[in-house]
N, C-alpha and C positions, 0 to 999 in steps of 0.2 A: 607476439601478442596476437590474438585471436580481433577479425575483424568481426563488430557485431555490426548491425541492419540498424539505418538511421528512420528510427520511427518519428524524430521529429526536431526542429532546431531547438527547440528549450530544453525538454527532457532527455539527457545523455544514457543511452542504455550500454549498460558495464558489464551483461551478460545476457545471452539469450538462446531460449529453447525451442525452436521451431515447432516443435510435434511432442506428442506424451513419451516420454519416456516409462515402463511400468503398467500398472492399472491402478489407479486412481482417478475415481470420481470419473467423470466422462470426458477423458484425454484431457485428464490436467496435465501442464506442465508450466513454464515460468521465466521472465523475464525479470531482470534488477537494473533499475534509471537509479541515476544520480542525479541532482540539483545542488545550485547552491541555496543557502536557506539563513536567513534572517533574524526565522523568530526560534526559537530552541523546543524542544518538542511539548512541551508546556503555554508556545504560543509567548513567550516572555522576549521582548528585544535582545539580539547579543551585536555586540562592539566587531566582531572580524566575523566573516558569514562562516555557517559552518557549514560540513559537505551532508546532505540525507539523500539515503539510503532505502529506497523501496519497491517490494516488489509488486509484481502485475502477476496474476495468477490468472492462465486461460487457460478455456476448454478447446473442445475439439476444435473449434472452426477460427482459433485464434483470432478474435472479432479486435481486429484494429480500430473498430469507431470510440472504442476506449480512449485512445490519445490526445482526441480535441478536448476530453472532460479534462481528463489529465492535467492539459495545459492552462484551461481555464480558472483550474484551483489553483494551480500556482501561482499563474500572473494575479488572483486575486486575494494572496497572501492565505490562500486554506489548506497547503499540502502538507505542513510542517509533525501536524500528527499521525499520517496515516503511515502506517507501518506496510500493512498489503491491500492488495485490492484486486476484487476483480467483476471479470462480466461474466454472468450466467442466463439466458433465456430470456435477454432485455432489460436484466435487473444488474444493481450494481452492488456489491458488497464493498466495504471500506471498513478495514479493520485499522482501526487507530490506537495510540501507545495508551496503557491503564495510566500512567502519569498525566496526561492529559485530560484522560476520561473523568478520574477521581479528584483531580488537580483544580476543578472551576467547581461552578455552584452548579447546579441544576437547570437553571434558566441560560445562564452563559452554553453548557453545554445545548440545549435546544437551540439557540441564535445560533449556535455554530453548526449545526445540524441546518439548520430550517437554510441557512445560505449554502451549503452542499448541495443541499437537493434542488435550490431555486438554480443554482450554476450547472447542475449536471442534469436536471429533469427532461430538456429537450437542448438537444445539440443536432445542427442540422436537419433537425424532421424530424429526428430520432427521441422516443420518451422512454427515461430510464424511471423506474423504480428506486431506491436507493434504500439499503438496511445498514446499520451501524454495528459493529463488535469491538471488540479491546483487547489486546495481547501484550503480556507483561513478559520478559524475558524470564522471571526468575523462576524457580520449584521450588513449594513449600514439601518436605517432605517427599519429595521426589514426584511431586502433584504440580498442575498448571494450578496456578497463583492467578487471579485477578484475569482468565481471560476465556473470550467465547468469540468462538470464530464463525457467528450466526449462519452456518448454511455454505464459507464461501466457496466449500466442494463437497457434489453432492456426495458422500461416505459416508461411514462409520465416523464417530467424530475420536477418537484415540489416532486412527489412523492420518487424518487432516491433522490434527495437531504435533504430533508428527514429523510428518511430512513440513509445516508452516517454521516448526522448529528448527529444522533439517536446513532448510532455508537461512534463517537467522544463526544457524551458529556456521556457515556457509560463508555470508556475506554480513555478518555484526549490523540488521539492518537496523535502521531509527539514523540521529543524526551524532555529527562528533566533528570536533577538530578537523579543519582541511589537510589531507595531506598532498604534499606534493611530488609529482610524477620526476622521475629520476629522469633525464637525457641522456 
C-alpha cells in the first residue's frame, strides 16, 4: 500500500499527486479524499453512511489552504455533492454531481450556493471567490451529458474534460456503499 500525505484529520486522502504529471492547464495534477457521508449525493438522509469520493485538483503551487475550506463544508453537512474542486489564482471551483444540480428547485440550489460561498469566502485571512459546475458521469452519444467544468483548468475544455473523466473512471468518484478494508 502506497503511503499518502496526511492533509488533514477529517479528510482521508486515498491518492495523491505531488507535482503535474503532463501539460495540462498550469501544472495540474490531483489528489482523491475520502469521507464518510451521510446525506447521498442528492443531499437526501441515508440509514448506514456511505464512503464519498472526491477529488482536489491543483495547480502548480499545490495551494494547501484548500483544506480548512474542505473541512469546514463537511463538518457543515455541504460536501456531499461535490465531485471535484479546486484552487485557481484565489478562486475556488466546485464542480458538483448533475443529480444534485437538476435534483432541487432553483432557490434550494442558490441556499446551497450562497452557504458554500459564506463557509469558504474567507478562511484564515484568506478570501476566496467561488464558481459552481456540474459533472454527470454519463455520455449521450459518446458527448458529456449534463456537464460544465466552469474554468476548473485553465485549457482547452475537451481536454479538462478529459482529463476530469480520466479521473472518475480511475477512482468511481461521487458517493457509494462503504467498503471495507480487508486485514
Amino acid at each position: 500500500m502506497i503511503d499518502t500525505p496526511t492533509y488533514s484529520t477529517i479528510l482521508h486522502c486515498i491518492y495523491d499527486e505531488p507535482e503535474e504529471h503532463g501539460h495540462l492547464g498550469r501544472g495540474t495534477h490531483y489528489s482523491v479524499f475520502r469521507v464518510p457521508e451521510w446525506l447521498d449525493v442528492t443531499g437526501k438522509p441515508v440509514k448506514k453512511a456511505l464512503q464519498h469520493d472526491f477529488a482536489v485538483l491543483w495547480d502548480e503551487d499545490h495551494d494547501e489552504r484548500i483544506i480548512p475550506i474542505l473541512e469546514r463544508l463537511y463538518v457543515n453537512g455541504l460536501l456531499f455533492p461535490v465531485q471535484f474542486i479546486g484552487e485557481r489564482k484565489g478562486g475556488i471551483t466546485a464542480i458538483l454531481a448533475a443529480k444534485f444540480w437538476f435534483g432541487r428547485s432553483e432557490a434550494d440550489l442558490k441556499a446551497y450556493q450562497s452557504k458554500f460561498e459564506k463557509l469558504s469566502g474567507e478562511v484564515d485571512g484568506d478570501w476566496w471567490n467561488t464558481d459552481f459546475g456540474l459533472f454527470d458521469k454519463s455520455l449521450v452519444h459518446g458527448v458529456p451529458h449534463q456537464t460544465d467544468l466552469v474554468g476548473i483548468i485553465n485549457d482547452r475544455a475537451e481536454k479538462v474534460d478529459t482529463y476530469v473523466r480520466n479521473i472518475d473512471n480511475l477512482w468511481s468518484i461521487g458517493s457509494w456503499p462503504f467498503k471495507t478494508v480487508a486485514t
